[in-house]
N, C-alpha and C positions, 0 to 999 in steps of 0.2 A: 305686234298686232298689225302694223303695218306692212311687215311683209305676207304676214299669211291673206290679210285681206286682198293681197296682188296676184298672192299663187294662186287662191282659190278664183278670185276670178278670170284668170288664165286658164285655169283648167285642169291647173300643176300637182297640186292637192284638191281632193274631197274634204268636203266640211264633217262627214263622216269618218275619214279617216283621223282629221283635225282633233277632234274631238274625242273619238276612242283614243288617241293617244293621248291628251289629256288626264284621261277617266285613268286610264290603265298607271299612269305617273303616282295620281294620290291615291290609289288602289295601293301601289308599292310601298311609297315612302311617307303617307298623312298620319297612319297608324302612331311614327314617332313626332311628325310635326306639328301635327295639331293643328291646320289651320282651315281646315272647316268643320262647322257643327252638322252641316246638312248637304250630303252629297244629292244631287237629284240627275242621278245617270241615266234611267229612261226617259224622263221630257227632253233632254238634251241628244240623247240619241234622235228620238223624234223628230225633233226640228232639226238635227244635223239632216236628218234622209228628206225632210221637208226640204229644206235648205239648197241640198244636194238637185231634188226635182228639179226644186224653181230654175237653179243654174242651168241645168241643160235643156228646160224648155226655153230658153231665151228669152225668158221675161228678166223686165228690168231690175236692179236688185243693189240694195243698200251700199254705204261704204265699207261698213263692217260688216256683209252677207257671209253668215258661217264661223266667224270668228268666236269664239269662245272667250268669257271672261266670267268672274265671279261677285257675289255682294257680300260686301258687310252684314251680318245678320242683324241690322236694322231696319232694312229697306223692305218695305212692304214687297212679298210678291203671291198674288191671286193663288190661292189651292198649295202655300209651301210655304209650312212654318215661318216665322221671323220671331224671333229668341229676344233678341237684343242683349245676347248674351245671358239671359237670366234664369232663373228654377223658374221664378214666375209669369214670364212668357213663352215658359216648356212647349205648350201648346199652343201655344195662341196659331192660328191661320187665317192671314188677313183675307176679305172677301175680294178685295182690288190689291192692285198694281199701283206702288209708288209711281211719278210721274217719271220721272228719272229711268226706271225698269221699262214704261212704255217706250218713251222715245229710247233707248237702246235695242230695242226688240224691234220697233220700227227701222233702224237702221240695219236689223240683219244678224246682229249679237246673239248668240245663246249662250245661257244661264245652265255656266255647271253647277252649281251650287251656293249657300250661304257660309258665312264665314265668318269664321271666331272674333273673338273683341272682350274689351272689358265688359262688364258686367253694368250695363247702360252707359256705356261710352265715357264711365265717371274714372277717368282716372292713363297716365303714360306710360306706366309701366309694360302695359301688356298683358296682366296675368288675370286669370280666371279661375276662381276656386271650381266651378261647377262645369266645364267644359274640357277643362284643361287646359294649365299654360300652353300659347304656343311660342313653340320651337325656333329658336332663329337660327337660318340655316349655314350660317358663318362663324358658330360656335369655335368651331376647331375641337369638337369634343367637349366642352362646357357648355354648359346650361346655358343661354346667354338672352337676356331680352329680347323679344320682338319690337316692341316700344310700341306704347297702345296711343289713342284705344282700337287703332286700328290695324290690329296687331296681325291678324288671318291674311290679313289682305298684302303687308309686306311680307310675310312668311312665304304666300302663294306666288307671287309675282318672282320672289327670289326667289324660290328653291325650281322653278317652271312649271309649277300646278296648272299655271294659267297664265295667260300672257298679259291680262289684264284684269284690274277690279275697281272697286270702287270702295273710298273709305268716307269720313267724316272729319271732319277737326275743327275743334272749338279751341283748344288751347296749343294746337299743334300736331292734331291725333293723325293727318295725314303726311306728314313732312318730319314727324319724329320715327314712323315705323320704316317711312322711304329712309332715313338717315342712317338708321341703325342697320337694317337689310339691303343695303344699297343700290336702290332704284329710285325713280324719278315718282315724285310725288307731286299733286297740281291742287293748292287750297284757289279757289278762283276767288275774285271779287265776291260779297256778300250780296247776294240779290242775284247773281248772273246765271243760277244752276238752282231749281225751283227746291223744294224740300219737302214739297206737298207728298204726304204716303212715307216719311221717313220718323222713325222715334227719335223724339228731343232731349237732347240735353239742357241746353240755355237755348231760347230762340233767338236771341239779338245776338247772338256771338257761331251760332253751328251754321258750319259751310259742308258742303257737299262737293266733291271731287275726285278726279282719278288718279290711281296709284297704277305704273308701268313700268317699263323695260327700259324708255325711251321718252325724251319732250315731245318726240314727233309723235308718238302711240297714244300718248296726254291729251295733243292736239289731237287728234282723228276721235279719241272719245268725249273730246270738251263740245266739239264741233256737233256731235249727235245728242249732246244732252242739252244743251244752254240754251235760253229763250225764256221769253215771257210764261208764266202758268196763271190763269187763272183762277186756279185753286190756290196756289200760295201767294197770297198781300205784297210779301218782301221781295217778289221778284222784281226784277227791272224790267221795263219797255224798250232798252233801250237794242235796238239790233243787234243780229250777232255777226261777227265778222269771219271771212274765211279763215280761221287758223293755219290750217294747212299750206293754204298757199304762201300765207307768211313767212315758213322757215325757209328763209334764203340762201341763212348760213352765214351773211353779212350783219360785221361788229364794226366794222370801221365808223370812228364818227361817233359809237353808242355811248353814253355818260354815264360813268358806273362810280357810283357812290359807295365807296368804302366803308363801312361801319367797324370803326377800331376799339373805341372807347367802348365800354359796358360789354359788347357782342367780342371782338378778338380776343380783346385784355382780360374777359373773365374766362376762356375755351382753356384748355387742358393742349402742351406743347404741341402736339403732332396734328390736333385739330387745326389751330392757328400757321403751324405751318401748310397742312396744306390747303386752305384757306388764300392765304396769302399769294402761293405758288400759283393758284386759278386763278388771280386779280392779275398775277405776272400775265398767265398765258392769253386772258383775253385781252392785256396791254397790248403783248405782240402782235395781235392780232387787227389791232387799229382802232381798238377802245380806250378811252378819255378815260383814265379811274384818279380818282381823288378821295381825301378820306372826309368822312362825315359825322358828324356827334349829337345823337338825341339824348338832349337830359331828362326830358320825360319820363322815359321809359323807367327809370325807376319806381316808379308813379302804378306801373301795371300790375302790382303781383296783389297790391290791397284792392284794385279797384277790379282786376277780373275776377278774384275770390269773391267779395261782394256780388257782381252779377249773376257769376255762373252758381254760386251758393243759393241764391235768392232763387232763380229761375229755375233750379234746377228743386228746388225743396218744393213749388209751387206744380212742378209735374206730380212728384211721389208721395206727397203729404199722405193721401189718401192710403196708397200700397203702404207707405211706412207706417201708418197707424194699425193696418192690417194682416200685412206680411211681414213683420218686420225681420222675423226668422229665417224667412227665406232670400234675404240678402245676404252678399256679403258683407261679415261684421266692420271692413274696413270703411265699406260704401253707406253703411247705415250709418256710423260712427259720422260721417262727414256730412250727410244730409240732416242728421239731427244737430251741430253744429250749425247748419245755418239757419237754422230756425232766432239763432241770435243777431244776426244782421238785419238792423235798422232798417226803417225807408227812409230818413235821413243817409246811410251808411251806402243805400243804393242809389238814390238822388248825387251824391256824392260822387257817387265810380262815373255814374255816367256823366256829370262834368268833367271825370276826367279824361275819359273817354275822349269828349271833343278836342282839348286840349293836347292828347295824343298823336290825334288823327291830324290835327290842324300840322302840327311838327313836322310829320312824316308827310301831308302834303307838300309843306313845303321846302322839305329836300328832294321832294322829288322835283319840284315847280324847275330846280337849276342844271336835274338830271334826268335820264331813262331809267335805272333801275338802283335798287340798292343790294350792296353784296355783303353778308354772315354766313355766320356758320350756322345751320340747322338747329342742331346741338351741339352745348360744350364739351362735352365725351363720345366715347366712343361706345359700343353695345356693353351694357353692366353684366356680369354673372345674373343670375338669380339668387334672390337673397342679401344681395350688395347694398348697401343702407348708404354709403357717407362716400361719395368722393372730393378727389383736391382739382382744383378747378387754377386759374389763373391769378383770380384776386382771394384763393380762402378754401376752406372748404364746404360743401352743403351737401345734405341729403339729394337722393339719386332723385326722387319725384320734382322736386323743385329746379334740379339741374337741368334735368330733361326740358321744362316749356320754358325755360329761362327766356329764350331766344327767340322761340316760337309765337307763344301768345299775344306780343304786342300787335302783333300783324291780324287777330283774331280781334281784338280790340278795336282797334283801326278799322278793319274791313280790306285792306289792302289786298291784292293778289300775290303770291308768294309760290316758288314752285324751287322744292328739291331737288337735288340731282346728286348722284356722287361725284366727290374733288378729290379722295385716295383713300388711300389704307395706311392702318398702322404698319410698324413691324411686326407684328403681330398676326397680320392681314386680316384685319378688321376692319370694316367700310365706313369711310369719313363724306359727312353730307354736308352739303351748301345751300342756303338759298336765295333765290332770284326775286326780289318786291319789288313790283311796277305800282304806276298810278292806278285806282281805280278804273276798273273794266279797262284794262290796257294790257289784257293777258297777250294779245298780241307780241305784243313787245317782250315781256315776259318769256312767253315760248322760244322765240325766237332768238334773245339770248340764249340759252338754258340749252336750245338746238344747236348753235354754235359751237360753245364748249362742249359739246358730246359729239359734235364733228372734228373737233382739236384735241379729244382725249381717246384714252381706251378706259375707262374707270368704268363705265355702265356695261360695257362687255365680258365685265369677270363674270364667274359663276363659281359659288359656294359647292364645293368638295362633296358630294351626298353618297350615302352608300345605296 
Protein backbone atom coordinates (compact mmCIF):
# COMPACT_ATOMS: atom_id res chain seq x y z
CA UNK A 1 0.00 0.00 0.00
CA UNK A 2 2.78 2.09 0.60
CA UNK A 3 4.28 1.98 -2.42
CA UNK A 4 1.53 2.08 -4.70
CA UNK A 5 0.24 5.21 -2.75
CA UNK A 6 3.86 6.82 -4.00
CA UNK A 7 3.55 5.52 -7.53
CA UNK A 8 0.24 6.77 -7.95
CA UNK A 9 0.96 9.94 -6.81
CA UNK A 10 3.98 10.32 -8.90
CA UNK A 11 2.26 9.52 -11.69
CA UNK A 12 3.98 5.98 -12.19
CA UNK A 13 0.65 4.22 -12.01
CA UNK A 14 -3.05 5.09 -12.57
CA UNK A 15 -5.47 4.17 -9.88
CA UNK A 16 -7.37 2.75 -12.75
CA UNK A 17 -4.77 0.69 -13.96
CA UNK A 18 -4.31 -0.12 -9.87
CA UNK A 19 -7.15 -1.34 -9.57
CA UNK A 20 -8.15 -3.36 -12.82
CA UNK A 21 -5.34 -5.25 -11.96
CA UNK A 22 -6.64 -6.06 -8.89
CA UNK A 23 -10.21 -6.97 -10.19
CA UNK A 24 -8.71 -8.94 -12.98
CA UNK A 25 -6.30 -11.25 -9.93
CA UNK A 26 -9.70 -12.28 -8.01
CA UNK A 27 -11.53 -12.57 -11.43
CA UNK A 28 -8.74 -15.42 -11.98
CA UNK A 29 -7.89 -17.05 -8.72
CA UNK A 30 -11.14 -16.01 -5.97
CA UNK A 31 -13.28 -18.71 -7.75
CA UNK A 32 -10.78 -21.26 -5.72
CA UNK A 33 -9.98 -18.96 -2.66
CA UNK A 34 -12.76 -17.86 -1.50
CA UNK A 35 -12.03 -14.79 -0.04
CA UNK A 36 -14.68 -12.38 -0.95
CA UNK A 37 -18.43 -12.68 -0.76
CA UNK A 38 -18.98 -9.51 -2.70
CA UNK A 39 -16.89 -8.22 -5.50
CA UNK A 40 -18.20 -4.58 -6.21
CA UNK A 41 -16.04 -3.93 -9.67
CA UNK A 42 -18.02 -1.06 -10.97
CA UNK A 43 -17.93 1.45 -8.01
CA UNK A 44 -14.41 0.71 -7.70
CA UNK A 45 -13.70 1.32 -11.35
CA UNK A 46 -15.66 4.54 -10.82
CA UNK A 47 -13.73 5.90 -8.27
CA UNK A 48 -10.52 4.52 -9.63
CA UNK A 49 -11.35 7.02 -12.94
CA UNK A 50 -12.57 9.55 -10.13
CA UNK A 51 -9.56 9.13 -8.42
CA UNK A 52 -7.49 9.20 -11.58
CA UNK A 53 -9.40 12.96 -12.56
CA UNK A 54 -8.63 14.23 -9.28
CA UNK A 55 -4.69 13.36 -9.78
CA UNK A 56 -4.33 15.11 -12.79
CA UNK A 57 -6.28 17.99 -12.12
CA UNK A 58 -3.86 18.92 -9.24
CA UNK A 59 -6.12 18.94 -6.63
CA UNK A 60 -4.86 17.96 -3.27
CA UNK A 61 -5.32 14.37 -2.50
CA UNK A 62 -5.40 11.74 0.33
CA UNK A 63 -2.52 9.39 1.58
CA UNK A 64 -4.09 6.52 0.25
CA UNK A 65 -5.65 8.45 -3.06
CA UNK A 66 -6.31 5.36 -5.43
CA UNK A 67 -5.12 2.63 -3.31
CA UNK A 68 -7.37 -0.23 -3.21
CA UNK A 69 -8.10 -2.40 -0.33
CA UNK A 70 -11.03 -4.59 1.01
CA UNK A 71 -13.66 -5.12 4.14
CA UNK A 72 -14.55 -7.71 6.23
CA UNK A 73 -18.02 -8.39 5.48
CA UNK A 74 -19.06 -6.73 8.67
CA UNK A 75 -18.43 -3.23 7.98
CA UNK A 76 -21.29 -1.39 7.07
CA UNK A 77 -20.96 0.16 3.51
CA UNK A 78 -23.93 2.62 2.06
CA UNK A 79 -25.74 0.80 -1.17
CA UNK A 80 -23.42 -2.81 -0.79
CA UNK A 81 -24.51 -5.68 1.04
CA UNK A 82 -22.68 -6.56 4.54
CA UNK A 83 -23.38 -10.33 5.26
CA UNK A 84 -21.49 -10.79 8.22
CA UNK A 85 -20.88 -13.74 6.83
CA UNK A 86 -24.54 -15.09 7.43
CA UNK A 87 -27.76 -16.64 5.31
CA UNK A 88 -29.33 -14.21 7.52
CA UNK A 89 -27.74 -11.06 6.56
CA UNK A 90 -27.97 -12.33 2.79
CA UNK A 91 -29.39 -9.16 2.03
CA UNK A 92 -29.16 -6.87 4.50
CA UNK A 93 -27.83 -3.15 2.79
CA UNK A 94 -26.84 -0.92 5.14
CA UNK A 95 -28.35 2.72 4.44
CA UNK A 96 -24.73 4.45 5.86
CA UNK A 97 -21.17 3.86 5.98
CA UNK A 98 -19.30 2.40 9.00
CA UNK A 99 -17.22 5.08 10.32
CA UNK A 100 -14.12 3.38 9.66
CA UNK A 101 -15.26 3.01 5.52
CA UNK A 102 -15.69 6.84 5.81
CA UNK A 103 -12.64 7.98 6.96
CA UNK A 104 -10.67 5.49 4.55
CA UNK A 105 -12.69 6.75 1.55
CA UNK A 106 -11.73 10.28 2.84
CA UNK A 107 -8.19 9.26 2.67
CA UNK A 108 -8.46 8.35 -1.11
CA UNK A 109 -8.99 4.21 -0.61
CA UNK A 110 -11.29 2.43 -2.88
CA UNK A 111 -13.33 -0.41 -1.94
CA UNK A 112 -12.98 -3.65 -4.08
CA UNK A 113 -15.16 -5.38 -2.31
CA UNK A 114 -16.48 -7.42 1.01
CA UNK A 115 -15.01 -10.30 2.34
CA UNK A 116 -15.52 -13.58 3.68
CA UNK A 117 -15.28 -14.51 7.64
CA UNK A 118 -16.96 -16.64 10.09
CA UNK A 119 -20.26 -16.66 10.16
CA UNK A 120 -20.71 -13.49 12.85
CA UNK A 121 -17.21 -13.38 13.51
CA UNK A 122 -18.06 -16.30 16.21
CA UNK A 123 -15.36 -18.59 15.95
CA UNK A 124 -10.87 -19.06 14.58
CA UNK A 125 -11.01 -21.36 12.35
CA UNK A 126 -12.02 -19.63 9.33
CA UNK A 127 -14.76 -21.70 7.98
CA UNK A 128 -18.00 -20.79 6.65
CA UNK A 129 -20.79 -23.32 5.99
CA UNK A 130 -22.59 -20.68 3.73
CA UNK A 131 -19.99 -18.76 1.67
CA UNK A 132 -17.46 -21.01 1.46
CA UNK A 133 -14.28 -21.93 3.28
CA UNK A 134 -11.60 -19.70 2.48
CA UNK A 135 -8.72 -20.94 0.98
CA UNK A 136 -5.36 -20.28 2.44
CA UNK A 137 -3.05 -19.60 -0.11
CA UNK A 138 0.03 -21.47 1.46
CA UNK A 139 -1.72 -24.76 1.45
CA UNK A 140 0.95 -26.43 -0.74
CA UNK A 141 -1.92 -28.29 -2.35
CA UNK A 142 -3.93 -28.94 1.12
CA UNK A 143 -6.89 -27.52 2.26
CA UNK A 144 -5.42 -25.50 4.91
CA UNK A 145 -7.03 -22.91 7.29
CA UNK A 146 -7.23 -19.38 6.84
CA UNK A 147 -7.74 -18.72 10.52
CA UNK A 148 -10.94 -16.68 11.27
CA UNK A 149 -12.70 -14.86 11.84
CA UNK A 150 -10.94 -12.93 9.68
CA UNK A 151 -10.27 -15.32 7.33
CA UNK A 152 -11.03 -13.29 3.67
CA UNK A 153 -9.00 -10.70 4.66
CA UNK A 154 -5.68 -12.87 5.27
CA UNK A 155 -6.60 -14.87 2.20
CA UNK A 156 -6.66 -11.44 0.14
CA UNK A 157 -3.82 -9.75 1.40
CA UNK A 158 -1.83 -13.14 0.85
CA UNK A 159 -2.67 -14.53 -2.05
CA UNK A 160 -2.42 -10.24 -3.65
CA UNK A 161 -6.27 -9.76 -4.02
CA UNK A 162 -5.52 -6.53 -2.55
CA UNK A 163 -2.80 -4.98 -0.90
CA UNK A 164 -4.80 -4.25 2.11
CA UNK A 165 -8.06 -4.90 4.42
CA UNK A 166 -9.40 -4.62 7.23
CA UNK A 167 -10.38 -7.45 9.86
CA UNK A 168 -11.84 -7.58 13.44
CA UNK A 169 -10.50 -9.63 16.53
CA UNK A 170 -12.00 -10.27 19.76
CA UNK A 171 -10.11 -13.31 20.54
CA UNK A 172 -7.50 -12.90 18.01
CA UNK A 173 -9.52 -12.91 14.64
CA UNK A 174 -6.93 -10.42 13.30
CA UNK A 175 -3.38 -11.78 14.22
CA UNK A 176 -4.50 -15.47 13.97
CA UNK A 177 -5.44 -15.04 10.06
CA UNK A 178 -2.14 -12.53 9.66
CA UNK A 179 -0.19 -15.75 11.41
CA UNK A 180 -1.37 -18.44 9.55
CA UNK A 181 -1.25 -16.51 5.88
CA UNK A 182 1.61 -14.63 6.77
CA UNK A 183 1.21 -10.89 6.81
CA UNK A 184 1.27 -8.27 9.22
CA UNK A 185 -1.79 -7.91 11.28
CA UNK A 186 -2.58 -4.64 13.64
CA UNK A 187 -5.24 -5.42 16.74
CA UNK A 188 -4.94 -1.57 17.98
CA UNK A 189 -5.66 -0.42 21.49
CA UNK A 190 -9.37 -0.77 22.44
CA UNK A 191 -10.96 2.51 22.00
CA UNK A 192 -8.34 3.87 19.38
CA UNK A 193 -10.18 2.81 16.01
CA UNK A 194 -14.24 3.77 16.38
CA UNK A 195 -16.52 0.56 15.70
CA UNK A 196 -19.48 2.78 15.04
CA UNK A 197 -21.29 1.05 11.62
CA UNK A 198 -19.48 -2.46 12.34
CA UNK A 199 -21.49 -5.87 13.43
CA UNK A 200 -20.60 -7.06 17.04
CA UNK A 201 -19.53 -9.82 18.42
CA UNK A 202 -18.72 -8.90 22.26
CA UNK A 203 -18.64 -5.12 22.57
CA UNK A 204 -16.11 -4.81 25.49
CA UNK A 205 -13.54 -7.11 23.89
CA UNK A 206 -14.10 -6.39 19.57
CA UNK A 207 -11.27 -4.30 18.13
CA UNK A 208 -11.08 -3.17 14.68
CA UNK A 209 -7.92 -3.02 12.60
CA UNK A 210 -5.63 -3.62 9.51
CA UNK A 211 -4.56 -6.72 7.98
CA UNK A 212 -1.29 -5.86 5.23
CA UNK A 213 1.74 -6.69 3.47
CA UNK A 214 3.69 -4.67 5.86
CA UNK A 215 3.84 -2.63 9.58
CA UNK A 216 4.49 0.24 7.49
CA UNK A 217 1.08 -0.37 5.24
CA UNK A 218 -0.60 -1.08 8.97
CA UNK A 219 0.81 2.31 9.78
CA UNK A 220 -0.51 4.44 6.66
CA UNK A 221 -4.02 2.77 7.33
CA UNK A 222 -4.16 3.01 11.26
CA UNK A 223 -3.16 6.71 10.65
CA UNK A 224 -6.41 7.27 8.18
CA UNK A 225 -8.81 5.36 10.51
CA UNK A 226 -8.03 6.10 14.27
CA UNK A 227 -9.45 9.11 16.24
CA UNK A 228 -12.20 9.99 18.39
CA UNK A 229 -15.99 9.05 16.86
CA UNK A 230 -18.82 10.43 18.34
CA UNK A 231 -21.02 7.86 17.35
CA UNK A 232 -19.03 5.13 19.19
CA UNK A 233 -18.91 5.83 23.47
CA UNK A 234 -15.57 3.40 23.61
CA UNK A 235 -13.67 5.51 21.57
CA UNK A 236 -10.72 7.50 23.06
CA UNK A 237 -10.03 11.29 23.01
CA UNK A 238 -6.96 10.82 23.17
CA UNK A 239 -4.97 12.16 19.87
CA UNK A 240 -3.56 10.31 17.34
CA UNK A 241 0.05 10.36 16.54
CA UNK A 242 1.96 10.29 13.27
CA UNK A 243 2.48 6.60 12.82
CA UNK A 244 4.27 6.90 9.92
CA UNK A 245 6.80 9.06 10.73
CA UNK A 246 7.56 6.80 13.59
CA UNK A 247 9.04 3.89 11.77
CA UNK A 248 12.63 4.90 11.94
CA UNK A 249 13.84 1.41 11.78
CA UNK A 250 15.55 2.16 15.29
CA UNK A 251 15.66 -0.85 18.11
CA UNK A 252 18.69 0.05 19.91
CA UNK A 253 17.72 0.73 23.57
CA UNK A 254 14.07 -0.94 22.76
CA UNK A 255 12.89 -3.48 26.05
CA UNK A 256 11.49 -6.39 24.65
CA UNK A 257 9.87 -8.73 27.03
CA UNK A 258 10.22 -12.32 26.29
CA UNK A 259 7.12 -14.19 27.09
CA UNK A 260 8.51 -18.08 27.70
CA UNK A 261 6.47 -19.55 30.23
CA UNK A 262 2.70 -20.45 29.10
CA UNK A 263 3.20 -18.51 25.29
CA UNK A 264 6.94 -20.35 24.12
CA UNK A 265 6.57 -23.48 26.39
CA UNK A 266 3.12 -24.34 25.16
CA UNK A 267 4.04 -23.49 20.87
CA UNK A 268 4.64 -26.59 18.79
CA UNK A 269 8.99 -26.96 18.07
CA UNK A 270 9.46 -24.89 14.81
CA UNK A 271 6.92 -22.16 16.15
CA UNK A 272 9.15 -21.60 19.29
CA UNK A 273 12.16 -21.93 17.32
CA UNK A 274 11.62 -19.31 15.31
CA UNK A 275 10.09 -17.22 17.76
CA UNK A 276 13.18 -17.33 19.52
CA UNK A 277 15.58 -16.68 16.50
CA UNK A 278 13.37 -12.96 15.98
CA UNK A 279 14.17 -12.30 19.93
CA UNK A 280 18.08 -13.22 18.63
CA UNK A 281 17.79 -10.90 15.53
CA UNK A 282 16.18 -7.86 17.33
CA UNK A 283 18.94 -8.62 20.19
CA UNK A 284 21.55 -7.97 17.44
CA UNK A 285 20.09 -5.30 16.47
CA UNK A 286 20.51 -3.27 19.95
CA UNK A 287 17.38 -4.41 21.76
CA UNK A 288 17.24 -5.14 25.55
CA UNK A 289 15.13 -8.65 25.54
CA UNK A 290 14.62 -10.42 28.80
CA UNK A 291 12.25 -13.11 29.60
CA UNK A 292 8.89 -12.42 31.29
CA UNK A 293 6.10 -14.63 33.14
CA UNK A 294 2.20 -13.72 33.39
CA UNK A 295 0.59 -16.16 35.66
CA UNK A 296 -2.60 -14.82 34.98
CA UNK A 297 -3.21 -15.60 31.88
CA UNK A 298 -4.36 -18.76 32.69
CA UNK A 299 -7.14 -17.07 34.31
CA UNK A 300 -8.31 -15.95 30.45
CA UNK A 301 -9.95 -18.86 28.67
CA UNK A 302 -13.00 -18.97 31.72
CA UNK A 303 -13.28 -15.49 31.99
CA UNK A 304 -13.22 -14.47 28.02
CA UNK A 305 -15.78 -17.40 27.39
CA UNK A 306 -17.91 -15.82 30.09
CA UNK A 307 -17.82 -12.35 28.31
CA UNK A 308 -17.62 -12.99 24.87
CA UNK A 309 -20.62 -15.91 25.55
CA UNK A 310 -22.74 -13.34 27.44
CA UNK A 311 -22.28 -10.47 25.10
CA UNK A 312 -22.42 -12.28 22.27
CA UNK A 313 -25.89 -14.32 23.17
CA UNK A 314 -27.20 -10.66 24.27
CA UNK A 315 -26.77 -9.59 20.22
CA UNK A 316 -28.50 -12.85 18.81
CA UNK A 317 -31.05 -13.92 21.39
CA UNK A 318 -33.52 -12.45 19.27
CA UNK A 319 -32.30 -14.00 15.61
CA UNK A 320 -31.69 -17.33 17.57
CA UNK A 321 -35.24 -17.50 18.85
CA UNK A 322 -36.14 -16.94 15.22
CA UNK A 323 -33.69 -17.99 12.77
CA UNK A 324 -32.30 -20.54 14.59
CA UNK A 325 -31.98 -22.74 11.21
CA UNK A 326 -30.50 -20.46 9.40
CA UNK A 327 -27.19 -20.60 11.36
CA UNK A 328 -24.58 -22.44 11.48
CA UNK A 329 -25.38 -25.53 13.70
CA UNK A 330 -21.86 -24.98 15.33
CA UNK A 331 -22.59 -21.27 16.08
CA UNK A 332 -26.05 -21.97 17.30
CA UNK A 333 -24.79 -24.74 19.37
CA UNK A 334 -22.38 -22.16 21.29
CA UNK A 335 -24.74 -19.21 21.65
CA UNK A 336 -27.33 -21.44 23.08
CA UNK A 337 -24.56 -22.46 25.61
CA UNK A 338 -24.29 -19.30 26.95
CA UNK A 339 -27.34 -18.69 27.69
CA UNK A 340 -25.91 -20.75 31.00
CA UNK A 341 -23.55 -18.18 32.08
CA UNK A 342 -24.43 -16.45 35.25
CA UNK A 343 -24.08 -12.72 36.04
CA UNK A 344 -22.30 -13.75 38.83
CA UNK A 345 -20.13 -15.91 36.28
CA UNK A 346 -19.79 -12.38 34.14
CA UNK A 347 -19.17 -10.14 37.18
CA UNK A 348 -16.43 -12.63 37.77
CA UNK A 349 -14.48 -12.40 34.19
CA UNK A 350 -14.58 -9.01 34.37
CA UNK A 351 -12.60 -9.01 37.77
CA UNK A 352 -10.68 -10.86 36.01
CA UNK A 353 -10.22 -9.05 33.55
CA UNK A 354 -8.74 -6.15 35.76
CA UNK A 355 -6.40 -8.50 37.29
CA UNK A 356 -5.12 -9.44 33.71
CA UNK A 357 -4.63 -6.07 32.53
CA UNK A 358 -3.03 -4.81 35.65
CA UNK A 359 -0.06 -7.85 35.08
CA UNK A 360 0.45 -7.05 31.71
CA UNK A 361 0.63 -3.29 32.70
CA UNK A 362 2.99 -4.01 34.64
CA UNK A 363 5.38 -5.81 32.53
CA UNK A 364 5.20 -3.40 30.42
CA UNK A 365 5.72 -0.47 33.34
CA UNK A 366 9.83 -2.10 33.01
CA UNK A 367 9.58 -2.64 29.30
CA UNK A 368 8.56 -1.30 25.52
CA UNK A 369 7.03 -4.29 24.16
CA UNK A 370 6.30 -7.83 24.87
CA UNK A 371 7.32 -10.67 22.24
CA UNK A 372 5.12 -14.45 21.56
CA UNK A 373 4.08 -16.26 19.20
CA UNK A 374 0.72 -15.38 17.43
CA UNK A 375 -0.11 -18.83 17.50
CA UNK A 376 1.09 -22.30 18.80
CA UNK A 377 0.82 -23.93 15.42
CA UNK A 378 1.21 -23.61 12.27
CA UNK A 379 -1.97 -23.29 9.47
CA UNK A 380 -4.08 -26.81 10.27
CA UNK A 381 -5.57 -28.91 7.25
CA UNK A 382 -9.28 -28.58 7.21
CA UNK A 383 -10.95 -30.84 9.20
CA UNK A 384 -7.94 -31.24 11.80
CA UNK A 385 -9.43 -31.52 15.21
CA UNK A 386 -6.52 -32.24 18.01
CA UNK A 387 -2.87 -30.99 17.84
CA UNK A 388 0.31 -31.66 20.06
CA UNK A 389 1.47 -28.45 21.35
CA UNK A 390 4.49 -28.01 23.80
CA UNK A 391 2.92 -28.73 27.24
CA UNK A 392 -0.01 -31.44 25.73
CA UNK A 393 -2.26 -31.77 23.42
CA UNK A 394 -5.57 -29.58 22.64
CA UNK A 395 -8.22 -29.19 20.16
CA UNK A 396 -7.21 -26.90 17.06
CA UNK A 397 -10.04 -24.12 18.09
CA UNK A 398 -8.69 -23.61 21.55
CA UNK A 399 -4.94 -23.83 20.25
CA UNK A 400 -5.44 -21.19 17.76
CA UNK A 401 -6.60 -17.94 20.65
CA UNK A 402 -4.37 -19.64 23.19
CA UNK A 403 -2.05 -16.65 22.77
CA UNK A 404 -4.07 -14.27 21.20
CA UNK A 405 -6.97 -13.51 23.47
CA UNK A 406 -5.38 -12.39 26.59
CA UNK A 407 -4.37 -9.13 24.80
CA UNK A 408 -8.32 -8.86 23.63
CA UNK A 409 -8.88 -9.14 27.46
CA UNK A 410 -6.55 -6.64 28.37
CA UNK A 411 -7.11 -4.23 25.61
CA UNK A 412 -3.43 -4.00 24.87
CA UNK A 413 -2.15 -3.30 21.21
CA UNK A 414 -0.78 -6.32 19.65
CA UNK A 415 0.47 -6.47 15.98
CA UNK A 416 1.57 -9.61 13.88
CA UNK A 417 3.98 -10.11 11.64
CA UNK A 418 5.71 -13.14 10.13
CA UNK A 419 9.11 -14.63 12.02
CA UNK A 420 9.40 -17.96 9.42
CA UNK A 421 8.28 -20.92 7.90
CA UNK A 422 8.15 -24.36 8.66
CA UNK A 423 10.03 -27.07 6.57
CA UNK A 424 7.16 -27.37 5.22
CA UNK A 425 7.10 -23.66 4.09
CA UNK A 426 4.21 -22.86 6.06
CA UNK A 427 4.11 -19.10 7.52
CA UNK A 428 5.24 -18.78 11.31
CA UNK A 429 3.56 -15.44 13.07
CA UNK A 430 4.70 -13.30 16.04
CA UNK A 431 3.36 -10.79 18.06
CA UNK A 432 4.35 -7.22 19.14
CA UNK A 433 2.05 -5.98 22.65
CA UNK A 434 2.89 -2.37 23.57
CA UNK A 435 1.25 -0.36 26.43
CA UNK A 436 -2.01 1.02 25.70
CA UNK A 437 -2.44 3.46 22.80
CA UNK A 438 1.52 3.09 22.31
CA UNK A 439 0.97 1.51 18.87
CA UNK A 440 3.61 3.81 17.98
CA UNK A 441 6.13 1.85 19.57
CA UNK A 442 4.41 -1.12 18.55
CA UNK A 443 4.80 -0.39 14.69
CA UNK A 444 7.84 0.62 15.02
CA UNK A 445 9.13 -2.44 16.44
CA UNK A 446 7.28 -4.90 14.12
CA UNK A 447 8.82 -2.10 11.15
CA UNK A 448 12.27 -3.04 12.37
CA UNK A 449 12.19 -6.60 12.01
CA UNK A 450 10.71 -6.49 8.68
CA UNK A 451 13.61 -4.14 7.79
CA UNK A 452 16.08 -7.16 9.40
CA UNK A 453 14.08 -10.03 7.61
CA UNK A 454 12.79 -11.18 4.28
CA UNK A 455 9.68 -13.22 5.84
CA UNK A 456 6.88 -10.72 4.85
CA UNK A 457 8.37 -10.83 1.22
CA UNK A 458 7.52 -14.40 0.43
CA UNK A 459 4.51 -15.06 -1.71
CA UNK A 460 2.37 -18.24 -1.65
CA UNK A 461 2.83 -20.35 -4.99
CA UNK A 462 -0.71 -19.67 -6.98
CA UNK A 463 -1.76 -21.05 -10.00
Amino acid sequence: MTDLARMIATKVVSPVEVVRAHLDRIAALDGNLRAFITVSEETALAAARTAEATLMSGQPVGPLHGVPYALKDLYDTAGLRTTGGSRIFADRVPAGDATVTTRLARAGAILLGKLNMVEFAYGPEGLNPHYGHARNPWGGGVHRMAGGSSSGSGVAVAAGLAPGALGSDTGGSIRIPASLCGITGLKPTYGRVSRAGVLPLAWSMDHVGPMTRTAADSALMLAAMAGYDPADASSSVLPVPDYVAALTGEVKGLRVGLLRSFFLDGAAPAVRAAVEAAAATLGSAGAVVDEVRLERVTLVPAASTAIVGSEALAYHAQMLRTRAADYDPDIARRLRLSAFIGGAHYVRAQQVRALVRDEIDAALARRDVLLAPSTPIVAPAVGERQVELGDGGADVRSALIRFTRPFNLSGHPACAVPCGFTDGGLPIGMQLVGRPFDEVTVLRAADAFQRLTDFHLRRPVLA
